[in-house]
Structure formats: C-alpha cells, structure tokens
C-alpha positions in Angstrom: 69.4 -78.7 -14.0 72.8 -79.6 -12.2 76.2 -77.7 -13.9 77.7 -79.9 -16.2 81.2 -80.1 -16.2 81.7 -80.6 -20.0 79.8 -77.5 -20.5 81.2 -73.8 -20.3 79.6 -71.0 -18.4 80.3 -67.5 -18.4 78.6 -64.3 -17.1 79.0 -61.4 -19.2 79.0 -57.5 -16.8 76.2 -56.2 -19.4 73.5 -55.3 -18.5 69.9 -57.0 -18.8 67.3 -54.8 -18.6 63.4 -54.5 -18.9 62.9 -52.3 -21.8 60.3 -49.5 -23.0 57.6 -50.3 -25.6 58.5 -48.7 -28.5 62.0 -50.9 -27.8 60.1 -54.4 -27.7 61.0 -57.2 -29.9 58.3 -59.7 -28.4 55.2 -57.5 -27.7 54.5 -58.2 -24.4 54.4 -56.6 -20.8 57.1 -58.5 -19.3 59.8 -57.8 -22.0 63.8 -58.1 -21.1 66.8 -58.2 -23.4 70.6 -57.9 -23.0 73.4 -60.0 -24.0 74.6 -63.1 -23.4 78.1 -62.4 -24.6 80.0 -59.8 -26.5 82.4 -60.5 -29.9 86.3 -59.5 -29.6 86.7 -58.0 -26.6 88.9 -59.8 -24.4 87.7 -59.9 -20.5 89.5 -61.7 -17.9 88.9 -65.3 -17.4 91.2 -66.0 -14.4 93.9 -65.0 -12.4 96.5 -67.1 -10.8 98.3 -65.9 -7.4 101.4 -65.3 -9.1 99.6 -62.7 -11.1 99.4 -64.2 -14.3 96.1 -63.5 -16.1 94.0 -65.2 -18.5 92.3 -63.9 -21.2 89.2 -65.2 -23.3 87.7 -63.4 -26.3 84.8 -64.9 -28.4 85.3 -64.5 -32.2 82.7 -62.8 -34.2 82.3 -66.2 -36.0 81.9 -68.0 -33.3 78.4 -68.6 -33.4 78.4 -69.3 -36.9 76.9 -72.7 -37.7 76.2 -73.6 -33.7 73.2 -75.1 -32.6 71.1 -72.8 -30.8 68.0 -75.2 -31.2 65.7 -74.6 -28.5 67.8 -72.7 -26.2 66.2 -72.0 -22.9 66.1 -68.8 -20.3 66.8 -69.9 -17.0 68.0 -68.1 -13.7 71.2 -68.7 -12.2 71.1 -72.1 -14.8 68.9 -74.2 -12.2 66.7 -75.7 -14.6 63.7 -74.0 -14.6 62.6 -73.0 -17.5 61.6 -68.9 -17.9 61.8 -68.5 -21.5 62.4 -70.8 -24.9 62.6 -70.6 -28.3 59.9 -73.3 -29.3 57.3 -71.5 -28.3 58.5 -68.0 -29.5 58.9 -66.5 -25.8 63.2 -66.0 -26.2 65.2 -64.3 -29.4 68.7 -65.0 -29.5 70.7 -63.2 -32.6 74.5 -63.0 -32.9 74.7 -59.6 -34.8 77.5 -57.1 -34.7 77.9 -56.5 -31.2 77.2 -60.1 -29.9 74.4 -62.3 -28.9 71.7 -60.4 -28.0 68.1 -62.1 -25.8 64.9 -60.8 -25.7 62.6 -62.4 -23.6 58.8 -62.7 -22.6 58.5 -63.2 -19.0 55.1 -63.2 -19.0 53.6 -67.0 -19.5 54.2 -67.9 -15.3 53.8 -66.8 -11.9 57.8 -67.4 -11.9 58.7 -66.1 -14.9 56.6 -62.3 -13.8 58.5 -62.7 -10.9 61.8 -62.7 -12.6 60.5 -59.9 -14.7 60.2 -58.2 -11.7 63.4 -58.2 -10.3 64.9 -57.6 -12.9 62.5 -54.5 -13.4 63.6 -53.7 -9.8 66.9 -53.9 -11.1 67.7 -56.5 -8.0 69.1 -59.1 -11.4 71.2 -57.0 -14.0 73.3 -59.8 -15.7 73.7 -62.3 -17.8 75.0 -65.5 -18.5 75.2 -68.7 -21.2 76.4 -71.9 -21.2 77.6 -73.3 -24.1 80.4 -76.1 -25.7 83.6 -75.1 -27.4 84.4 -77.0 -30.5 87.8 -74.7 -31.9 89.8 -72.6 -29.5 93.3 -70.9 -29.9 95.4 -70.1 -27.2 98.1 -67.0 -27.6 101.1 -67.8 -25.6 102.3 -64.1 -25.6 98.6 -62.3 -24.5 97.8 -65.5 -22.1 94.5 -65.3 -24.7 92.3 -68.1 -25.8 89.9 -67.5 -28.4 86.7 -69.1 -28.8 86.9 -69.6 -32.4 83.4 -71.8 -32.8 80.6 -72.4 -30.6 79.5 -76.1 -31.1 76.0 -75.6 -29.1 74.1 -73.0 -27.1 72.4 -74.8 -24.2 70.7 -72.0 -22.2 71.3 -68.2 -21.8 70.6 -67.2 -17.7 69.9 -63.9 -15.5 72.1 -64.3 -13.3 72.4 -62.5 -9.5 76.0 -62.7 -9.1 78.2 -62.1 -12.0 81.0 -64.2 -10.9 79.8 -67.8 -9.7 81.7 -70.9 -8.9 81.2 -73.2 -12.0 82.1 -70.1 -13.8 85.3 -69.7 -11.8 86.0 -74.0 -12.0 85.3 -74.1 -15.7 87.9 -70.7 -16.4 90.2 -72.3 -13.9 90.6 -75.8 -15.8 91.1 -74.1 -19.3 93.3 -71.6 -17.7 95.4 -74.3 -15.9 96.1 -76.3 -18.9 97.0 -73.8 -20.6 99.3 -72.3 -18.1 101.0 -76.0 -17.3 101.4 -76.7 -21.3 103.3 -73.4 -21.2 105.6 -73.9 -18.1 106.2 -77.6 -19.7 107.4 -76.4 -22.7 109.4 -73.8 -21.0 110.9 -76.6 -19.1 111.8 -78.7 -22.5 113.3 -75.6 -23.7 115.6 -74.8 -20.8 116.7 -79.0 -21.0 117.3 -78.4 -24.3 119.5 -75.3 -24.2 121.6 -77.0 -21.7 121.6 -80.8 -23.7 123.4 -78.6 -26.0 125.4 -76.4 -23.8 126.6 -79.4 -22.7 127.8 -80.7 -25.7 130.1 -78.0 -26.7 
C-alpha cells in the first residue's frame, strides 16, 4: 500500500515489545503490544532552519467516536497485512495513557518473521496512520492539537522512527501554519503603519 498524501503518519519513540505470558492479551506465542500514540504530551513535529519548532499533541478525546473499523498491522505501512481486527489477531484500545496494540503474529511465515525481530529487538517502534477531522493550532507554543481522529487506517512496526512521509506530512501542517502566522504578522505591521500614517 503506497503513502497517501491525505493521510497522516506519525511514529511514536515507545517501545513495541514481545511480551511474557502471564502479560498476553491474545494467547498466542507470537504476542507484541506497544502504542501507537500517546495522549497530551506534546513531541516535536518539525523544525524549520531558523529554529522554530512545531509541536503536535493528540487530545485524550481524540479517538472518541473515530472509525477504527478493521484496522490493519502492517510494517513500515507497505501494505502487507500482519495483523487485523476482523479476524481477532490485533487489539487497539485508547485508554488512559493512549492507544495501545496487541498483536498475534502468529497466522504467517511473514508475520513469525516480524515477531522475530521484533523479539530480537532489531524493530522497537511504532507507528499509525490516521485522518484529522478538528485540529487547533496555538500561536504562542507553535502547538497543534489533534482534537479528533476521523479514522484509523493502520497501526505499523516500524524500523526507523523518523521516515520521510512522516517528515513531508509534519512539514505541510507545519508550513501552513507557520506562513498563516508570518501573513498575519505582516497585516499587522501594514496596519500599524496605515495608521501611523494617518496621524
């Protein structure tokens, strides 16, 4: 499955681990479980080269309501399918901390491969992709909150924490943002000297 651009993706630094037995949601050999994302905490989505950062933070809320209808495991979101919900191999549950996966990993070849490395510890993160429908921005804090999730598409183990659709899709929110900001700014200033002007 190709990256699509109207979709967000975002790799959380938690770690996804394969856990002991008495720890098992799904009982199964090839068990793993993290999460996808956490709720207010604020981590950085990009930073500019004039040093102006960006902040996101996902409201506890968020995931109130969304549709997270057959979500799919993948790795690295490349379309094959490890885990799903329709046939009871992935949990996903929003609960205090965030949304937390548990996964079998036991059904393929593929999927006890994955199992294994992240066993090995050689895959430790995770990542989700997801669409936005209510954001606010904080002009002050540079911080846009993900107010409500409008659908889950696929939660992924992921090898490197920071890829490049993650970078281009934090990079167009975080340019808009910042030009909206510098715009206004500009208004302002023309403004203050409209009137200036006039005295």
């Amino acid at each position: 499955m190709p990256v699509k651009k109207e979709r967000e993706y975002r790799t959380l630094v938690t770690p996804l681990t394969a856990q002991v037995a008495s720890d098992k949601r799904i009982n199964t050999e090839c068990y793993v479980e993290g999460y996808a994302t956490t709720f207010n905490v604020p981590y950085l989505l990009y930073e500019f080269e004039d040093g102006t950062k960006i902040y996101e933070r996902i409201d506890a809320h968020a995931l109130d309501n969304a549709d997270m209808s057959d979500v799919i495991m993948q790795y690295d979101h490349t379309g094959r399918v490890f885990a799903r919900q329709s046939n009871k191999t992935l949990i996903l549950e929003p609960d205090a901390k965030g949304l937390f996966v548990a996964a079998d990993l036991s059904k393929t070849d593929l999927a006890r491969g994955l199992y294994q490395d992240i066993d090995a510890g050689m895959i430790t993160k995770m990542s989700w992709a997801f669409t936005v429908a209510e954001e606010s921005y904080d002009r002050e804090t540079h911080t846009r909150t993900i107010l409500k999730i409008k659908k889950v598409y696929d939660v992924s183990a992921v090898s490197i924490p920071a890829n490049n659709d993650t970078e281009i899709s934090a990079r167009n929110f975080a340019n808009r943002s910042y030009e909206q900001e510098k715009q206004e700014l500009l208004k302002r200033r023309a403004m203050i000297l409209k009137i200036k002007a006039s005295l």
